[in-house]
KETIMI-275554 format. One record per residue: residue in three letters; x, y, z of N, C-alpha, C in turn; residue number from 1. Coordinates in steps of 0.1 Angstrom, whole numbers. Each point is the difference from the previous one (the first is absolute). Layout:
residues N
<'ALA'; <X; Y; Z>; <X; Y; Z>; <X; Y; Z>; NUM>
...
This chain:
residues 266
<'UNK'; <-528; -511; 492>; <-11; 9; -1>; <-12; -5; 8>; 1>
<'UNK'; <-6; 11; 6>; <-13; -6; 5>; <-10; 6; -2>; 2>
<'UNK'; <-11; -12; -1>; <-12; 2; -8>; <-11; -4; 9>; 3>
<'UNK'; <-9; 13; -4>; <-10; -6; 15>; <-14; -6; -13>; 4>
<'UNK'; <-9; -10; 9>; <-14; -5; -10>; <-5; 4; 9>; 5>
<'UNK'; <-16; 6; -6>; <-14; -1; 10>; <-12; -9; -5>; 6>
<'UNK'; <-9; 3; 7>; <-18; -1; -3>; <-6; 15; 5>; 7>
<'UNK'; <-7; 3; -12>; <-6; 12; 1>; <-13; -3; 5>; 8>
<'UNK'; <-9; 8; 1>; <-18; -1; 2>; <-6; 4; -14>; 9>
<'UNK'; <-6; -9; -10>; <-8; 8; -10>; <-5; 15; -1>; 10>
<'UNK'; <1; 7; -5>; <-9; 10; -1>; <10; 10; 7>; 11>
<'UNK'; <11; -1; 3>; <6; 7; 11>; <1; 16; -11>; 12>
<'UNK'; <3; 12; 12>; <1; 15; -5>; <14; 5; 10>; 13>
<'UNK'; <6; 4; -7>; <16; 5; 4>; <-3; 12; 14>; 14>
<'UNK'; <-15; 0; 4>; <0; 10; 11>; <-5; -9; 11>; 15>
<'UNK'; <0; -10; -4>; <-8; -6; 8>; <6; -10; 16>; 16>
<'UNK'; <-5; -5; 11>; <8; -3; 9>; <5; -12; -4>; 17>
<'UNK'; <-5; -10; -7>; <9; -12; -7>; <17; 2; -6>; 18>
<'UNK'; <-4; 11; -6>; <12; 5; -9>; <9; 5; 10>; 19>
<'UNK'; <-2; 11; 10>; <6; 6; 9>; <7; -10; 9>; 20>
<'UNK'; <-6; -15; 4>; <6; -6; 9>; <8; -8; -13>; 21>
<'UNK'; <1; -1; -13>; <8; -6; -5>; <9; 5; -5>; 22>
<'UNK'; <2; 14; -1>; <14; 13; 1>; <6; -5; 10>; 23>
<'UNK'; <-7; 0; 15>; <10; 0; 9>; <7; -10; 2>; 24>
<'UNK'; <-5; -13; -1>; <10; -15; -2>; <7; 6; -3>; 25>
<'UNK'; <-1; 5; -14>; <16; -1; -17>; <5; 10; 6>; 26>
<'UNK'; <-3; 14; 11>; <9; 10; 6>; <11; -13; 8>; 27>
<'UNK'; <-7; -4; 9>; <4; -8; 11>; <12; -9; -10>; 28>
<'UNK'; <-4; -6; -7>; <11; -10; -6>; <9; 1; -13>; 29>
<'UNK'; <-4; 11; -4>; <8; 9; -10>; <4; -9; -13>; 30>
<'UNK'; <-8; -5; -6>; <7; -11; -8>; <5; 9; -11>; 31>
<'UNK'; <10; -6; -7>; <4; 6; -14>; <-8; -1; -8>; 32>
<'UNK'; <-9; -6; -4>; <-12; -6; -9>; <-14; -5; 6>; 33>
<'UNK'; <-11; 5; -2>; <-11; -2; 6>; <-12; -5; -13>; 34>
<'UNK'; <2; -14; 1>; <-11; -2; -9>; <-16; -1; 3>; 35>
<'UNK'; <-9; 9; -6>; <-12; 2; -1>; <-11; -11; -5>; 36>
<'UNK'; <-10; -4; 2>; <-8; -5; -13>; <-3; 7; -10>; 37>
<'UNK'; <-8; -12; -9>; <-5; 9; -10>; <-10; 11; 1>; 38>
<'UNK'; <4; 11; -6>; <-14; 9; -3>; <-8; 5; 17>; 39>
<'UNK'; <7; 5; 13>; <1; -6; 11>; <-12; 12; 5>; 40>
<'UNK'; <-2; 9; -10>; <-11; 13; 6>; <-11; 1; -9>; 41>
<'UNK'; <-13; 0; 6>; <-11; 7; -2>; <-7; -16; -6>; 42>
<'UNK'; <-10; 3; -12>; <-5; -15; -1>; <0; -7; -9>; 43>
<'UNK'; <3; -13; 5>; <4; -14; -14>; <-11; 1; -7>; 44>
<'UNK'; <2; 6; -13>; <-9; 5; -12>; <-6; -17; -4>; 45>
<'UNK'; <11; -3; -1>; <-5; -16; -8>; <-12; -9; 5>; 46>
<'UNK'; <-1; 7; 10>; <-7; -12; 10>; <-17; 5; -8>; 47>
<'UNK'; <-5; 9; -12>; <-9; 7; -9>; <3; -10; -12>; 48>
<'UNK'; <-12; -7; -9>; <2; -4; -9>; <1; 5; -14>; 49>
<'UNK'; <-1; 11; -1>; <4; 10; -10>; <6; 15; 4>; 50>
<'UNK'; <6; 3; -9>; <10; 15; 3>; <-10; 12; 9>; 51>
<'UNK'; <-1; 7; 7>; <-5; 11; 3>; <12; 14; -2>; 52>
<'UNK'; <1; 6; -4>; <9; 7; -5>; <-1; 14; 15>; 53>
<'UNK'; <-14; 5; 9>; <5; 2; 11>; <9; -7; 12>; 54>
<'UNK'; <-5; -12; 0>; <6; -9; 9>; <15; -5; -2>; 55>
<'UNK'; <1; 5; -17>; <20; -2; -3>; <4; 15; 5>; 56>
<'UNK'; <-5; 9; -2>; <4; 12; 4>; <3; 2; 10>; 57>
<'UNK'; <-9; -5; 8>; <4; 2; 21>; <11; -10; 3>; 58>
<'UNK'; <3; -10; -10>; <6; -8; 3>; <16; 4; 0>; 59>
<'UNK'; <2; 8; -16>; <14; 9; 2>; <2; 9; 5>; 60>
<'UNK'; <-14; 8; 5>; <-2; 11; 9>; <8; -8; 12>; 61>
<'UNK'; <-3; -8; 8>; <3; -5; 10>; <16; -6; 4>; 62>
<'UNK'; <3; -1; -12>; <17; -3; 1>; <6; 12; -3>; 63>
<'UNK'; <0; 7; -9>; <5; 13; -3>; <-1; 5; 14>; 64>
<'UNK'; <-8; 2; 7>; <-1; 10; 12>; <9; -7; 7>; 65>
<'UNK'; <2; -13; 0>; <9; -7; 16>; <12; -2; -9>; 66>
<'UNK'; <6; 7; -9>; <17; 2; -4>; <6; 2; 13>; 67>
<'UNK'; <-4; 16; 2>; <7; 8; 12>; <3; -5; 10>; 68>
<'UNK'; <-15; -9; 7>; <0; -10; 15>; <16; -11; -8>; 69>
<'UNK'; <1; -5; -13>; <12; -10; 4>; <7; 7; -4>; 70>
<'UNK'; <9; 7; -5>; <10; 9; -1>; <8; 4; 17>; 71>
<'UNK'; <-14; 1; 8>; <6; 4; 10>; <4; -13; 9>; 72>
<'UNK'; <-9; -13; -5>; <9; -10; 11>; <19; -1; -3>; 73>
<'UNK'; <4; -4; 10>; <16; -4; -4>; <5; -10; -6>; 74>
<'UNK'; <9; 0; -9>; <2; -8; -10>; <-3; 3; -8>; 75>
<'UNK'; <0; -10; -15>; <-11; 1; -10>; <-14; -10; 1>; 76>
<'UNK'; <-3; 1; -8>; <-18; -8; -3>; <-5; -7; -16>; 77>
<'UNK'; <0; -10; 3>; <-10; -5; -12>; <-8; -6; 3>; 78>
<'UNK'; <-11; 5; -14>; <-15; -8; 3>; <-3; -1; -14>; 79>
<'UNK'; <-15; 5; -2>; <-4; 1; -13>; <-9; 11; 1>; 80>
<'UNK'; <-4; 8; -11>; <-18; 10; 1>; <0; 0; -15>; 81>
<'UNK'; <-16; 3; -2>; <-5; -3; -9>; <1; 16; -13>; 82>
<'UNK'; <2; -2; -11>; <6; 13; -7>; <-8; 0; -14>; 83>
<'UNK'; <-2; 10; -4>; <-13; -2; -19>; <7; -5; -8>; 84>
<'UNK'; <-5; -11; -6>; <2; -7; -10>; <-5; 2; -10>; 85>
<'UNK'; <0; 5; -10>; <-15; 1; -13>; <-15; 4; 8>; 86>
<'UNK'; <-7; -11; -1>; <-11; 5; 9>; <0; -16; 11>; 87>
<'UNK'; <8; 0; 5>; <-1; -10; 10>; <11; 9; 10>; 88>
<'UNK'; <0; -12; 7>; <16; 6; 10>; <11; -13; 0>; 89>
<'UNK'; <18; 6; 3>; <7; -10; 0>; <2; -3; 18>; 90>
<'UNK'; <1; -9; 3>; <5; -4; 14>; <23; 2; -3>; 91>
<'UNK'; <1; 7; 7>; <16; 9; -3>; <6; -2; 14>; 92>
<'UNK'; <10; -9; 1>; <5; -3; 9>; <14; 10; -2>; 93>
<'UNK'; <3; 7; 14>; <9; 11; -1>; <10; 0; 14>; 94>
<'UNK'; <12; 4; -2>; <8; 2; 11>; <1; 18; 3>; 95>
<'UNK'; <-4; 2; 16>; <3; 13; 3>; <9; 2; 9>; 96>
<'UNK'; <12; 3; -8>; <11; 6; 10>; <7; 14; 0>; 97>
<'UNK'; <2; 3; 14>; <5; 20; 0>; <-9; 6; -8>; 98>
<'UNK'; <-15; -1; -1>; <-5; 9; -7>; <-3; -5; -12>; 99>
<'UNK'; <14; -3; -11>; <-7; -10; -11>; <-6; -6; 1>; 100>
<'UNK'; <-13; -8; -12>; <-11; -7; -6>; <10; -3; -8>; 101>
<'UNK'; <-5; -16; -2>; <8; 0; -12>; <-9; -18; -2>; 102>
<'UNK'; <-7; 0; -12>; <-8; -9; -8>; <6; -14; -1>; 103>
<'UNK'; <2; -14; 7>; <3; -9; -6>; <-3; -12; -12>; 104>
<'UNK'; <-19; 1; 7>; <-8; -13; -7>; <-11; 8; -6>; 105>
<'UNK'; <-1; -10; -5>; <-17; 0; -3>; <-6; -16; -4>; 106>
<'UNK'; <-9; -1; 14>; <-10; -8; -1>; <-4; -9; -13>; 107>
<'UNK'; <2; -13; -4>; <-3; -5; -11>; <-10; -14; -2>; 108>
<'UNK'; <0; -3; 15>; <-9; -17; 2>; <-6; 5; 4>; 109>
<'UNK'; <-17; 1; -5>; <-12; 6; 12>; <-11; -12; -3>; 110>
<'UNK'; <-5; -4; 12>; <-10; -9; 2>; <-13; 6; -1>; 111>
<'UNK'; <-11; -9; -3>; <-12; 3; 2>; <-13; -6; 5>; 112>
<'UNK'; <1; 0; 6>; <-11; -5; 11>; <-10; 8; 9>; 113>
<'UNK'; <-8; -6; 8>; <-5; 7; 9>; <13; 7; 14>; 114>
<'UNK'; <0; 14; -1>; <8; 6; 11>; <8; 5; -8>; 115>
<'UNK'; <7; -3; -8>; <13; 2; -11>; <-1; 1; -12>; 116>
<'UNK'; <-11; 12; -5>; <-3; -2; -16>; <11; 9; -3>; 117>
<'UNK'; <10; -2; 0>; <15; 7; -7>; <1; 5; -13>; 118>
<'UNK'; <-5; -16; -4>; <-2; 6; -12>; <-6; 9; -11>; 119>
<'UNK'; <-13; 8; 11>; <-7; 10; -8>; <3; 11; 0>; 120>
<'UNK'; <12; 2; 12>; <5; 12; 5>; <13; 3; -5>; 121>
<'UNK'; <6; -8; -2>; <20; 1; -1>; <3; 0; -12>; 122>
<'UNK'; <11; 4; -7>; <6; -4; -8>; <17; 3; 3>; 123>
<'UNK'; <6; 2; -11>; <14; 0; 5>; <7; 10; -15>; 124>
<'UNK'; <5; 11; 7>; <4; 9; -11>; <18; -5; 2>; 125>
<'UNK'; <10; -3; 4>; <11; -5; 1>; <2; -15; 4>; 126>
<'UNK'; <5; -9; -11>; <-4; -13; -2>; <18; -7; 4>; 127>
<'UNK'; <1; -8; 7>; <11; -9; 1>; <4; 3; 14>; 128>
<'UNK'; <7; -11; 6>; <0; -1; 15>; <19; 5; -1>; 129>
<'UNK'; <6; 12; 0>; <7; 7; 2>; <7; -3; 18>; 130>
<'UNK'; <10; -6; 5>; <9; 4; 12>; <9; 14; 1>; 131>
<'UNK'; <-7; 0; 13>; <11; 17; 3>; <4; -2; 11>; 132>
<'UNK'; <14; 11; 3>; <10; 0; 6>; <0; 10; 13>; 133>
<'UNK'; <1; -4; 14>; <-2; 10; 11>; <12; -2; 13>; 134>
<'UNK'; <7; 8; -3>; <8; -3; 11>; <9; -11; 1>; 135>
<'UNK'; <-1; -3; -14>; <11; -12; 3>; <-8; -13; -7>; 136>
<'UNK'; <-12; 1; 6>; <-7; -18; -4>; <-13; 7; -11>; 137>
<'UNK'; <2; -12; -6>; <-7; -3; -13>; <-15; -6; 2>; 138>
<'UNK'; <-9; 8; -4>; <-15; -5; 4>; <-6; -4; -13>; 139>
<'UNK'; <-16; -3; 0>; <-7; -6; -6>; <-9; 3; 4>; 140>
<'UNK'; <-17; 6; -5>; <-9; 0; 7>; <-8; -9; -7>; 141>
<'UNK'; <-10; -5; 3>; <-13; -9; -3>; <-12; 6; 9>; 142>
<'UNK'; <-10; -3; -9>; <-10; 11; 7>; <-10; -14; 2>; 143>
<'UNK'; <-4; -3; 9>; <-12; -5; 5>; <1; -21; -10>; 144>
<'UNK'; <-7; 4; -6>; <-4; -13; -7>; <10; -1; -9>; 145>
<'UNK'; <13; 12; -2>; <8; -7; -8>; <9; -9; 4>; 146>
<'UNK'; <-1; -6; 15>; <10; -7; 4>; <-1; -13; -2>; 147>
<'UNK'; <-15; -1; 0>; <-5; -15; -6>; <10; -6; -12>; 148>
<'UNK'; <6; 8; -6>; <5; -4; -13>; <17; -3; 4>; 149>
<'UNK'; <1; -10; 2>; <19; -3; 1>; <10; 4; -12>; 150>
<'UNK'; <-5; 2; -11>; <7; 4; -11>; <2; 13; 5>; 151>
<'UNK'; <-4; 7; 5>; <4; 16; 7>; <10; -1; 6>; 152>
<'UNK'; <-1; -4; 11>; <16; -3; 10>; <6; -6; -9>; 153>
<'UNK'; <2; -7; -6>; <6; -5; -3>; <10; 7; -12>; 154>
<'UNK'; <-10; 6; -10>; <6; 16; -8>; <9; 10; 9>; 155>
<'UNK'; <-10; 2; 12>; <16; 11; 8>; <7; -12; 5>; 156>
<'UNK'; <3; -12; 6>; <15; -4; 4>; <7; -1; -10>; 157>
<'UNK'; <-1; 3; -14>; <9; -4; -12>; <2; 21; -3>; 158>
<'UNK'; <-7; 7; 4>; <5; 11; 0>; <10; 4; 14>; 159>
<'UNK'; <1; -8; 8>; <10; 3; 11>; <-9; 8; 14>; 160>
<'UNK'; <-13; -3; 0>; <-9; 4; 10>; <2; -4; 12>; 161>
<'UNK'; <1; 4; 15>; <4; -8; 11>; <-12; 4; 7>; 162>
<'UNK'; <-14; 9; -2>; <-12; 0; 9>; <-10; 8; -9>; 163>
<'UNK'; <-8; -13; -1>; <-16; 0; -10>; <-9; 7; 16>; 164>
<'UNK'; <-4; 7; -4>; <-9; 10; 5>; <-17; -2; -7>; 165>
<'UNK'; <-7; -2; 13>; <-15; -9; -6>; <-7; 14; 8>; 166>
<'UNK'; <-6; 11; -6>; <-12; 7; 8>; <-15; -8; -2>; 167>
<'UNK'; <-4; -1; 5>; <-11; -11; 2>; <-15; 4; 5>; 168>
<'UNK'; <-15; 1; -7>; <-9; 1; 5>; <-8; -16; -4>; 169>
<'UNK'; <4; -9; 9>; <-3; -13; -3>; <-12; -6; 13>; 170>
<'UNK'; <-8; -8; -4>; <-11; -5; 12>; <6; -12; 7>; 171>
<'UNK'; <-4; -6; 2>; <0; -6; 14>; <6; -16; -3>; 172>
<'UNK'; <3; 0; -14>; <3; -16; -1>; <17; 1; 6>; 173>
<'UNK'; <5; -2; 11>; <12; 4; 6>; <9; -11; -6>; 174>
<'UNK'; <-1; -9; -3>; <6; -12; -2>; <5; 1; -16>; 175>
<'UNK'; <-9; 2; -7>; <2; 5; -14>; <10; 12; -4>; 176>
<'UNK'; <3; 7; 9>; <7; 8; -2>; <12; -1; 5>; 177>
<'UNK'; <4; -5; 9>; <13; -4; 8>; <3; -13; -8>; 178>
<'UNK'; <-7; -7; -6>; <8; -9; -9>; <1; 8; -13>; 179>
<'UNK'; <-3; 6; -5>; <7; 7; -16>; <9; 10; 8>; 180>
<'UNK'; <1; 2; 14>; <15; 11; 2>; <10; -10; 1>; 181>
<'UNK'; <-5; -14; 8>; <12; -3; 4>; <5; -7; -13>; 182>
<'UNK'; <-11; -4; -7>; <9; -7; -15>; <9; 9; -5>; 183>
<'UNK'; <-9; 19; -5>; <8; 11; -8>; <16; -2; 7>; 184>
<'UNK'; <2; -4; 14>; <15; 1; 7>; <4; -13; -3>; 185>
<'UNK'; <1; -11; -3>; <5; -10; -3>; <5; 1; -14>; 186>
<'UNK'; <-12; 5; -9>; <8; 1; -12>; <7; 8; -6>; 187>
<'UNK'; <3; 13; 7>; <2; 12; -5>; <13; 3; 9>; 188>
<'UNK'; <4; -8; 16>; <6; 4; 10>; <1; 6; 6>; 189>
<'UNK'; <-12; 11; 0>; <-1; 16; 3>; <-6; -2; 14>; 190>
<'UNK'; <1; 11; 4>; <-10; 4; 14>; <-15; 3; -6>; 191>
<'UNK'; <-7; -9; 7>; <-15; 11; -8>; <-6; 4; 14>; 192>
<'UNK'; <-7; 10; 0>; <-4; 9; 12>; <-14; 7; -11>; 193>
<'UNK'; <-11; -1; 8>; <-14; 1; 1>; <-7; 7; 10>; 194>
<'UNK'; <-6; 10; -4>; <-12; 10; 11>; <-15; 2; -6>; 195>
<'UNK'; <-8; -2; 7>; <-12; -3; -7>; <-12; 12; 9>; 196>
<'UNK'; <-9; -3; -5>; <-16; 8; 6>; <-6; -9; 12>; 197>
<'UNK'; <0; 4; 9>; <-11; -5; 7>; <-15; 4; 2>; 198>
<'UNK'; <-7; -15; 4>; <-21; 8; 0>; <0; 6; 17>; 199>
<'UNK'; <1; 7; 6>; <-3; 1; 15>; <-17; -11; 1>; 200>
<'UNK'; <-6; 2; -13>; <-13; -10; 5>; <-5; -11; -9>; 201>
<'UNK'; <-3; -7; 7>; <-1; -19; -5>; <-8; 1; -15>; 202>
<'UNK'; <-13; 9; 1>; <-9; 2; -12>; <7; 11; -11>; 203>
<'UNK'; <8; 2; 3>; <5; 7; -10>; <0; -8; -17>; 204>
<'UNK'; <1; 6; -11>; <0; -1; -11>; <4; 8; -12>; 205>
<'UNK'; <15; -3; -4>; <3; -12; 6>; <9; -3; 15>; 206>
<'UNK'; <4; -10; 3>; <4; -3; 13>; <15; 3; 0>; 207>
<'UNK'; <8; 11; 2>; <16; -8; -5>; <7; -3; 18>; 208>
<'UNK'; <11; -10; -6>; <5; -8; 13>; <10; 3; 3>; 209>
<'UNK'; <6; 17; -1>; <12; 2; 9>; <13; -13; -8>; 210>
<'UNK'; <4; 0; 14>; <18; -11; 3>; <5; 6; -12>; 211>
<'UNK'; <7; 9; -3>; <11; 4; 1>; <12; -9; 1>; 212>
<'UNK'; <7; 1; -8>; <12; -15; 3>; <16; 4; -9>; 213>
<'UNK'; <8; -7; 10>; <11; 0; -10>; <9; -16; -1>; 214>
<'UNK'; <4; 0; -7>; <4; -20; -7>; <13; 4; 1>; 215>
<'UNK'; <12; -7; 0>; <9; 2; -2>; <7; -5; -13>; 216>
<'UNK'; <12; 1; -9>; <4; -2; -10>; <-2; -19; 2>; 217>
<'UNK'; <-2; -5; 11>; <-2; -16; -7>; <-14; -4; 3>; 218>
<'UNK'; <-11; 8; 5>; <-16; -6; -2>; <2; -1; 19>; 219>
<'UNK'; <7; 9; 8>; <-6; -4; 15>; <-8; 14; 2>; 220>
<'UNK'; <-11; -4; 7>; <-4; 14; 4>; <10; 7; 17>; 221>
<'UNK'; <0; 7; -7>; <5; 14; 12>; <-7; 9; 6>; 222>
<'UNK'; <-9; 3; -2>; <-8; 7; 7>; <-15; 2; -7>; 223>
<'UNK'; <-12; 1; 9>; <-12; 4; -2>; <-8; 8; 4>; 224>
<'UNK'; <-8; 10; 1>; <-6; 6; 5>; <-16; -2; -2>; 225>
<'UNK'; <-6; 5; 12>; <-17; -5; 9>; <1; 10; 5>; 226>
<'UNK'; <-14; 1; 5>; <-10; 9; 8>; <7; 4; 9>; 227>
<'UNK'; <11; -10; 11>; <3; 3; 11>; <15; 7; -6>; 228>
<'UNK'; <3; -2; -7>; <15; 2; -6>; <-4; 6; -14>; 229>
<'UNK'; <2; 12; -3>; <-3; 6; -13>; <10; 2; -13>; 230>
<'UNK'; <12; 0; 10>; <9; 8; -7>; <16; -5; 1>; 231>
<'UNK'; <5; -5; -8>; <15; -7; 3>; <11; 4; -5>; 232>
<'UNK'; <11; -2; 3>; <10; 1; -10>; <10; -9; 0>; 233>
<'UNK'; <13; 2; -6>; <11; -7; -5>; <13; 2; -10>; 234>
<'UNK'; <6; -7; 7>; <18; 7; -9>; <1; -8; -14>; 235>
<'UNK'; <2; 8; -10>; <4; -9; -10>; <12; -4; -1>; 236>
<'UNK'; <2; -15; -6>; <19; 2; -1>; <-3; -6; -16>; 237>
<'UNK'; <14; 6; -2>; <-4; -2; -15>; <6; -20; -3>; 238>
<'UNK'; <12; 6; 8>; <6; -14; -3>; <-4; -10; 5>; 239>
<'UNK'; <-14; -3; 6>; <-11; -11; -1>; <-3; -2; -13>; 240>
<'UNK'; <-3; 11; -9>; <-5; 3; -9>; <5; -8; -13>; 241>
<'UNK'; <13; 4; 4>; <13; -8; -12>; <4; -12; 1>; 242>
<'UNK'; <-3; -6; 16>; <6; -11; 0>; <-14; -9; -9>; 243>
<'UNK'; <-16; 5; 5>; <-10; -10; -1>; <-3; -6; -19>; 244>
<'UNK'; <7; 17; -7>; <-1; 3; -10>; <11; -10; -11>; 245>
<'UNK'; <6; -6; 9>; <12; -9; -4>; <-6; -14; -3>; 246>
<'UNK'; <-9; 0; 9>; <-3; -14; 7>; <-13; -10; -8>; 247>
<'UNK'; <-2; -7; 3>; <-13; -8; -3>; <-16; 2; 5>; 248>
<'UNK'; <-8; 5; -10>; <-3; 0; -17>; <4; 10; -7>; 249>
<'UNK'; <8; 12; 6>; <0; 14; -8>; <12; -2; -8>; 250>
<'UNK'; <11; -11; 0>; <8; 0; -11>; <-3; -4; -11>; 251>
<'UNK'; <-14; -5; -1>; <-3; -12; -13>; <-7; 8; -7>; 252>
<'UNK'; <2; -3; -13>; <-2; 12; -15>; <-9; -9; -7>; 253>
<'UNK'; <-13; 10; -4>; <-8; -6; -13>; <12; -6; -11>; 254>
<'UNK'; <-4; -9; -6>; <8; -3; -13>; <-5; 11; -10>; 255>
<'UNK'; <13; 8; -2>; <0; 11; -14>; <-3; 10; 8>; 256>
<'UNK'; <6; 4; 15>; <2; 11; 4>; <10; 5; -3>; 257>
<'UNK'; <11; -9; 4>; <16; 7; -8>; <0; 3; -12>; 258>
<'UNK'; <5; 14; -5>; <2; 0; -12>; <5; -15; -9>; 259>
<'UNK'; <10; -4; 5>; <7; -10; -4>; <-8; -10; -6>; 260>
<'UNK'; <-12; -2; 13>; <-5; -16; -4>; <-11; 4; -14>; 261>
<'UNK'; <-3; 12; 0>; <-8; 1; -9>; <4; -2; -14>; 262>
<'UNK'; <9; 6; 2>; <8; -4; -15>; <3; -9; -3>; 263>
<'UNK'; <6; -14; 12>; <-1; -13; -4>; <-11; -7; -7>; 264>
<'UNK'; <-14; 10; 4>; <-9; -8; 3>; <-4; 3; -18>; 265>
<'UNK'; <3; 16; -7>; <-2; 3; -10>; <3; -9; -14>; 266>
């Protein structure tokens, strides 16, 4: 299977010439899978320290309208867009293929800080990190800051996951992030592949840092994407997948993960 990663431009609009030159790459190289960042149109609500309830509106306004635009790239597509939660919104990470939508995640680790008040905006109406099946290979998504957390990868390699999928609207600490991917692949086995937001400008706020990346099932990076290089792709094999998943650290079990040992332990 092949899976293409990008870096978007913040703020981007599905009519816009950013978007248009990044249709024509994914025409050009037809991946079977094109992963998106997170939440990839209109504007990062969070970066507001409390809810505005117009500014969540434009916000699903803005994804709802660019269905169509990725329906029509080739392949399928995953990303994430933001959908009503109670009176907040959920961040809903989704695969669109032949037309189907079809809901995988929902957002559950939100930070709070300056740039990232997540927390005043998100919540999560579908709870547990669920793997689904495409074509053959077995995914996983993690949405942004949930990759920080290795107990996740680590939950889908014990569900039989061969590629954790990171949509990403992350800043600029690049180092911080390429180490919680390449650990999530060491412990978990998997391929992890990441697409993120870029600032076109330095004062932006908040700033996010692009690179785009994919690790391979033992922690090597495979590819990245920059300014001069936006957009990448790559073949999955599964049976990288199975061999890494065999191997050292992903064979080694909490004590009283086996049924078995638990009962010894009872």
């Amino acid at each position: 299977m092949k899976i293409a990663i990008c870096e978007l431009p913040d703020g981007m609009a599905h009519h816009s010439l950013p978007w248009g030159a990044f249709a024509r790459r994914v025409e050009r190289s037809r991946p079977d899978l094109t992963l998106l960042n997170e939440m990839p149109f209109g504007p990062w609500t969070a970066r507001l320290a409390t809810f505005d309830p117009r500014l969540a509106a434009a916000s699903i306004e803005a994804h709802e309208s660019a269905l169509t635009a990725l329906g029509a790239l080739p392949g399928a597509v995953i990303s994430s867009r933001p959908v009503r939660s109670g009176d907040k919104l959920a961040n809903e990470a989704f695969l669109l293929a032949d037309q189907h939508y079809r809901p995988l995640h929902h957002k559950q680790y939100f930070p709070h800080e300056a740039g990232f008040f997540e927390r005043e905006w998100f919540w999560a109406d579908r709870i547990g990190f669920q793997p689904f099946d495409f074509r053959g290979v077995r995914f996983g998504v993690l949405l942004c800051t949930e990759l920080m957390f290795n107990e996740r990868a680590r939950h889908y390699r014990r569900q039989g996951v061969h590629v954790i999928l990171v949509p990403r609207a992350s800043g600029t600490a690049r180092d911080l992030w390429h180490t919680a991917a390449r650990m999530a692949a060491i412990v978990s086995g998997c391929y992890v592949l990441s697409s993120n937001r870029v600032s076109p400008h330095a004062d932006a706020m908040p700033r996010f840092g692009g690179s785009g990346f994919a690790y391979s099932p033992t922690g090597e990076l495979l590819h990245e994407t920059s300014e001069a290089n936006p957009f990448a792709t790559l073949e999955i094999n599964v049976d990288l997948v199975r061999h890494a998943q065999r191997g050292y650290p992903c064979y080694v079990r909490e004590l009283g993960e086996d049924p078995a040992e638990i009962n010894a332990l009872s």
